[in-house]
N, C-alpha and C positions, 0 to 999 in steps of 0.2 A: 504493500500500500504506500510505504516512505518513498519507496525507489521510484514508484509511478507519479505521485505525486512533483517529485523533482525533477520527473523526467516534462509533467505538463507544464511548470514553470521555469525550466528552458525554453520550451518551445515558446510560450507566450513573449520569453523576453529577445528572442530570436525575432519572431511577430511582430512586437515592440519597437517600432523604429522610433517614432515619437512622441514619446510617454504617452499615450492615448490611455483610456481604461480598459482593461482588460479582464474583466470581469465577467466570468462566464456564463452566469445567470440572471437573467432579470428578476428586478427588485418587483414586490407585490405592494397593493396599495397600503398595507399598515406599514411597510419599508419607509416608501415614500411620505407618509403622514408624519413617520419619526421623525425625517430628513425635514420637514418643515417647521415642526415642531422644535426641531433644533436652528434651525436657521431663525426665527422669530424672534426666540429668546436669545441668538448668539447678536440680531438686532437691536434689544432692548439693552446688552449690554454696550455694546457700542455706542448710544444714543448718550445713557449714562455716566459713559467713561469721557462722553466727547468726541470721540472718534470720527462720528462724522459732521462734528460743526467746520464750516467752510474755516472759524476765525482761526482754529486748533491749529487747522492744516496750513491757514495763511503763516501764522506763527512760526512750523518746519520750515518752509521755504524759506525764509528770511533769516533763518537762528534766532529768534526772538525765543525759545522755551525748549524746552528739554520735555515736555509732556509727551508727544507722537514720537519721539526716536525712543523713548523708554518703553513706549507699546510697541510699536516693533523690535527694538531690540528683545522687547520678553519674548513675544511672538517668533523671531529666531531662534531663539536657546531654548524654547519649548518643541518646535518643531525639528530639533537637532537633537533633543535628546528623545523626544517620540520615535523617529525612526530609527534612532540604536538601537530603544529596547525593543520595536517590530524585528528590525533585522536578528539581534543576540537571542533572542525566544520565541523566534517563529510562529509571531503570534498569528492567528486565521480571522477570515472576519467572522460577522455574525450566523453568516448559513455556511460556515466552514470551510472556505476558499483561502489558499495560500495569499498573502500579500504579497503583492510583486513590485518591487521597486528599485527598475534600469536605472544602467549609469546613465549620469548625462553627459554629452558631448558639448562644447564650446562652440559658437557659430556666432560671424561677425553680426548677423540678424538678432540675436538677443542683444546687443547693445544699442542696436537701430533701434528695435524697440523695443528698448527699455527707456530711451531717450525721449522717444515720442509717450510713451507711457508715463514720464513723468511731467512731460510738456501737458498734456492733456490733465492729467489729476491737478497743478499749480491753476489751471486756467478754470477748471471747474471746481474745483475744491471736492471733488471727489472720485473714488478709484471704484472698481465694479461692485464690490461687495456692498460695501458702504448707500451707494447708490441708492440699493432698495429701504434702508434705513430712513434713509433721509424720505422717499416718499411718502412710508410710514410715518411718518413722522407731521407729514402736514403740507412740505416745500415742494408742492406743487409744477413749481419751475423747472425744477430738479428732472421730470419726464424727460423734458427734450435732452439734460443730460444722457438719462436711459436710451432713449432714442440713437441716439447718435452712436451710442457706445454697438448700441446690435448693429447699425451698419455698418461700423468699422473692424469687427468681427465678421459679418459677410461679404465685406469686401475683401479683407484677407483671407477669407475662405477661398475668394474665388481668386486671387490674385495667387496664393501660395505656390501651387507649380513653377509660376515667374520666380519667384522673392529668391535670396540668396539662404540660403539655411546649413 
């Protein structure tokens, strides 16, 4: 059962060109309710932390506050040390699937856009996640942010073949 199991997350991370999910079974609707369910409250904490006030994030750009490099800096070292302990104990998820997590490779396109990624977050004062908080939240405006961000996701969808990666 070990051996087979290793041998299907090889193959996936072979499959695996770019980080896609790889996930072999579709989630059911009380999967999916969780995943909301957690996405709401990981919103309400956001709201409350400040996360997604425009002035928080005008504050990072500037260095005017240490608040938003401390949330992300936790948010690094929480996420560097969650995927140790996935990798060192083989943890599975919730319906028993290995977790698979490729290397990544370096490509002059994650600095492209990472660059326009932060050009766009300074201009709106917000990044995708954050996004839906803010509309829960009241800011109305904030759509045509939403707006804009799906079509620049399908427009990289459809542009990708072109793009350097």
């Amino acid at each position: 059962m070990e051996k087979s199991e290793n041998a299907s997350a090889s193959t996936l991370l072979e499959e695996d060109k770019d980080g896609s999910n790889t996930q072999q079974s579709a989630e059911g609707f009380a999967a999916n309710f969780k995943y909301l369910t957690i996405g709401v409250l990981f919103g309400i904490v956001f709201v409350k932390a400040e996360i997604v006030s425009w002035f928080r994030i005008q504050e990072m750009f500037r260095f005017d506050s240490f608040h938003m490099y401390g949330v992300i800096g936790s948010a690094v070292l929480v996420g560097l040390l969650s995927v140790q302990v996935i990798k060192r104990f083989s943890i599975k998820t919730t319906s028993g699937e290995e977790v698979v997590i490729p290397d990544k490779t370096f490509s002059q396109g994650q600095i492209y856009g990472g660059l326009l990624f932060g050009v766009g977050w300074a201009i709106t004062g917000a990044c995708p996640g954050p996004l839906f908080a803010q509309i829960g939240s009241g800011y109305r405006a904030v759509i045509i942010t939403l707006l804009s961000a799906i079509a620049g996701t399908w427009t990289y969808g459809l542009l990708r073949p072109k793009l350097p990666h």
